[in-house]
C-alpha positions as CSV (number, residue, x, y, z in Angstrom):
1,X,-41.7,161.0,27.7
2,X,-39.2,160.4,25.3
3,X,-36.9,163.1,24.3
4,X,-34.6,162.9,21.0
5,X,-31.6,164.2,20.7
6,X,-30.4,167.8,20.3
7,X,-28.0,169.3,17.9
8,X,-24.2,169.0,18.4
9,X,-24.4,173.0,17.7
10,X,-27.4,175.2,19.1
11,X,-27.6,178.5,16.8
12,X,-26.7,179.7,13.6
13,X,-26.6,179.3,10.3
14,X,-24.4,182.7,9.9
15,X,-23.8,184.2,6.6
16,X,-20.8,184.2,4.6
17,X,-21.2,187.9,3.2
18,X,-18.2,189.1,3.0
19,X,-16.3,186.6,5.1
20,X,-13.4,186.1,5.2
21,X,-12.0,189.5,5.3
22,X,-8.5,188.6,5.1
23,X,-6.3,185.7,3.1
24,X,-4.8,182.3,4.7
25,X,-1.7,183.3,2.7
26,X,0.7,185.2,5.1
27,X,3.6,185.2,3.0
28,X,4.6,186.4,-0.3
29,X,4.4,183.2,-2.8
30,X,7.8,182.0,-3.2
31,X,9.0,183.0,0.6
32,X,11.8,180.8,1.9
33,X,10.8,178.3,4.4
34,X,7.2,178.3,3.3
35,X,4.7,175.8,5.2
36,X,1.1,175.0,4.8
37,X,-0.9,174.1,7.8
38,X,-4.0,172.7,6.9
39,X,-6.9,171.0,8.8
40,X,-10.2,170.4,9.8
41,X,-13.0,172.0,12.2
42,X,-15.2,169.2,13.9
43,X,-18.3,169.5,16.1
44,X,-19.2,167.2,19.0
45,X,-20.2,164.5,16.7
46,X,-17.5,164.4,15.0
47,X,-19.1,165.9,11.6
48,X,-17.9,168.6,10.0
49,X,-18.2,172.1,10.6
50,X,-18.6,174.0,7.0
51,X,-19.2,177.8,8.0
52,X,-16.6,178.2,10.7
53,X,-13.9,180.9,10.2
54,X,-10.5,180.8,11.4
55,X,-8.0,183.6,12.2
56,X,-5.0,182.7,12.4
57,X,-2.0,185.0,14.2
58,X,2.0,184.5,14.8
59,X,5.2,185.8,15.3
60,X,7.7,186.2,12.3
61,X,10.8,183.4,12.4
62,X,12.7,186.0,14.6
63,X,9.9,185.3,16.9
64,X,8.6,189.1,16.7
65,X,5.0,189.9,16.3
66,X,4.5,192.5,13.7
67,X,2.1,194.7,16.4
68,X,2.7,197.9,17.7
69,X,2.1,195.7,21.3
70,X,5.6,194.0,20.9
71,X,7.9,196.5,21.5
72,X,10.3,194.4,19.4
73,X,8.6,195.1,16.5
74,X,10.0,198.7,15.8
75,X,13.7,197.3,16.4
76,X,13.6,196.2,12.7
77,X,11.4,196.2,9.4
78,X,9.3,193.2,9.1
79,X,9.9,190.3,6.5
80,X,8.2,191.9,3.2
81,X,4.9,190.6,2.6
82,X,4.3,189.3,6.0
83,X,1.7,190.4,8.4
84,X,1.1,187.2,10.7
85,X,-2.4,187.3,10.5
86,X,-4.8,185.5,7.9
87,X,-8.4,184.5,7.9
88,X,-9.9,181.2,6.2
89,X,-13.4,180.3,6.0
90,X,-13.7,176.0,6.2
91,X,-15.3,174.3,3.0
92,X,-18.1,172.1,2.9
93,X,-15.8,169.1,4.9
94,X,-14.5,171.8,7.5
95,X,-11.2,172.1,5.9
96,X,-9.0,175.2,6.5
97,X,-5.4,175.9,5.5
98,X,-3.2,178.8,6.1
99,X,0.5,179.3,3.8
100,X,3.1,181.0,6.4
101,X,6.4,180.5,7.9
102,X,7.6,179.1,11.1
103,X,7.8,181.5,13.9
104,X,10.5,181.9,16.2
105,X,10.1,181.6,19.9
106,X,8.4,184.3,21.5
107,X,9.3,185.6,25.2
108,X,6.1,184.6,28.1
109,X,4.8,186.8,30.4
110,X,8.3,185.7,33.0
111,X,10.3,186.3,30.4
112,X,11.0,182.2,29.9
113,X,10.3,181.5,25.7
114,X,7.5,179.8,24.5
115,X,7.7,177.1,22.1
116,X,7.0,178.2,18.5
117,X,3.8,178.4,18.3
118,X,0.8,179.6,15.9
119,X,-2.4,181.3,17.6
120,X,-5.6,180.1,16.2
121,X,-9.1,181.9,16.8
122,X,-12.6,179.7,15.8
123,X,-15.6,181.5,15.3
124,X,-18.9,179.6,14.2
125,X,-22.3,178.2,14.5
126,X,-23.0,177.1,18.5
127,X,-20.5,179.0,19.4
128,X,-21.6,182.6,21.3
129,X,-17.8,183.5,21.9
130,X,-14.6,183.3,20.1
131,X,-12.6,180.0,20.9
132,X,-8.5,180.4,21.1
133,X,-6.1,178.0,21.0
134,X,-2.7,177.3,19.7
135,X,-0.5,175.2,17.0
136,X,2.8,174.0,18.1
137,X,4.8,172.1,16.0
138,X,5.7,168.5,16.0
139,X,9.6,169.0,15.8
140,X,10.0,171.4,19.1
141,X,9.8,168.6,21.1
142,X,12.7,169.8,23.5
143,X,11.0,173.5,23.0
144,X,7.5,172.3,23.9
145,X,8.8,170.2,26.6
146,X,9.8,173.7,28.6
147,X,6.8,176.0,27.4
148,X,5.1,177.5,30.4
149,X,1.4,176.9,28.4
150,X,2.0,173.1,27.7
151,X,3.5,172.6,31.0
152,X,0.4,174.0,32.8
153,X,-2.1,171.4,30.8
154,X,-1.8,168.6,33.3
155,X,-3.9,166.2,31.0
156,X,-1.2,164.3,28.4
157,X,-3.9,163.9,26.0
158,X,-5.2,167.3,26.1
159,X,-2.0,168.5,25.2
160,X,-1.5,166.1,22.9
161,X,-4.5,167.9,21.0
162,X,-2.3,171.1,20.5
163,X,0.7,169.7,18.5
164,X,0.3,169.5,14.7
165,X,1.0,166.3,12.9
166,X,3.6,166.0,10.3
167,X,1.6,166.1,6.7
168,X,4.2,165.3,4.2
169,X,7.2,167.9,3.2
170,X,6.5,171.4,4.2
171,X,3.1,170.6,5.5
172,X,1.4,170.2,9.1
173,X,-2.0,168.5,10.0
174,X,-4.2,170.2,13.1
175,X,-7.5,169.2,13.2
176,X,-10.2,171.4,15.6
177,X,-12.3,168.9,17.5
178,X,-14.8,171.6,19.8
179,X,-16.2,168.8,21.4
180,X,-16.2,165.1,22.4
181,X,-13.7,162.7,22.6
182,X,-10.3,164.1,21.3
183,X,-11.5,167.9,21.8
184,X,-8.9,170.1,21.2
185,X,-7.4,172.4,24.1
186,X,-9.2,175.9,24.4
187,X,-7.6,178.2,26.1
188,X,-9.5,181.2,28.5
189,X,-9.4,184.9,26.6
């Protein structure tokens, strides 16, 4: 018996009613220092992913979260217009993009700083739980070299899959592959 081949991604379709709840624009238009990361979600095949949704969450360039969790945050009034959390639904080719700043480096759980880093959440068809993983950027490389969560990915390529690529001026590239060659680093939540 001959058996053909499954999907890349088992359930689903959701529906976009509603979605996405938010804005991938997490600053005010005109804010200093302004970037655009942009990318693309890819399933296992390597096609694209059209009804994922993406949160995106980050420290502000002083590398304080604007949470009531980081006790930091009530030490000073956050930048205006920035809340370091957006929401972008992918198009029809699995593209994404979010308009922010650079965070700062953030403290780790031993006190030693992370890298500069952007947290990314994918939620979509075949997938029964939120993936997590991370952005960090392609000009750290002394920071990155030092963070405690790069350092504990053993696999060079799978890290590899959590730096953005430079884009052109003011812009950074970081595709989502959830599975297959080139799949992107997940991290446990």
């Amino acid at each position: 018996m001959e058996r053909g081949v499954t999907p890349s991604q088992t359930i689903g379709p959701f529906f976009a009613i509603m979605l996405p709840l938010g804005s991938n624009e997490l600053v005010s238009p005109g804010t200093a220092g302004t970037i655009v990361v942009e990318g693309r979600v890819l399933d296992g095949a390597g096609e694209p992913v059209s009804d994922a949704l993406i949160e995106l969450w980050q420290a502000g360039p002083d590398g304080v979260y604007a949470h009531p969790a980081d006790p930091r945050s009530a030490e000073r009034e956050m930048a205006r217009g920035f809340g370091g959390f957006g929401r972008c639904a992918t198009d029809a080719d699995g593209r994404f993009s979010f308009v922010t700043v650079k965070p700062g480096p953030v403290p780790g759980f031993d006190e030693r700083p992370q890298a500069p880093h952007l947290n990314l959440g994918v939620f979509g068809r075949g997938l029964l739980r939120r993936l997590a993983t991370r952005v960090y950027f392609p000009d750290e490389a002394a920071a990155n070299a030092r963070d405690p969560l790069l350092c504990s990915i053993e696999d060079e390529g799978m890290r590899a899959t959590l730096v953005a690529r430079p884009a052109g001026p003011g812009r950074l590239c970081f595709d989502i592959r959830l599975r297959g060659e080139g799949e992107t680093a997940f991290l446990a939540v």
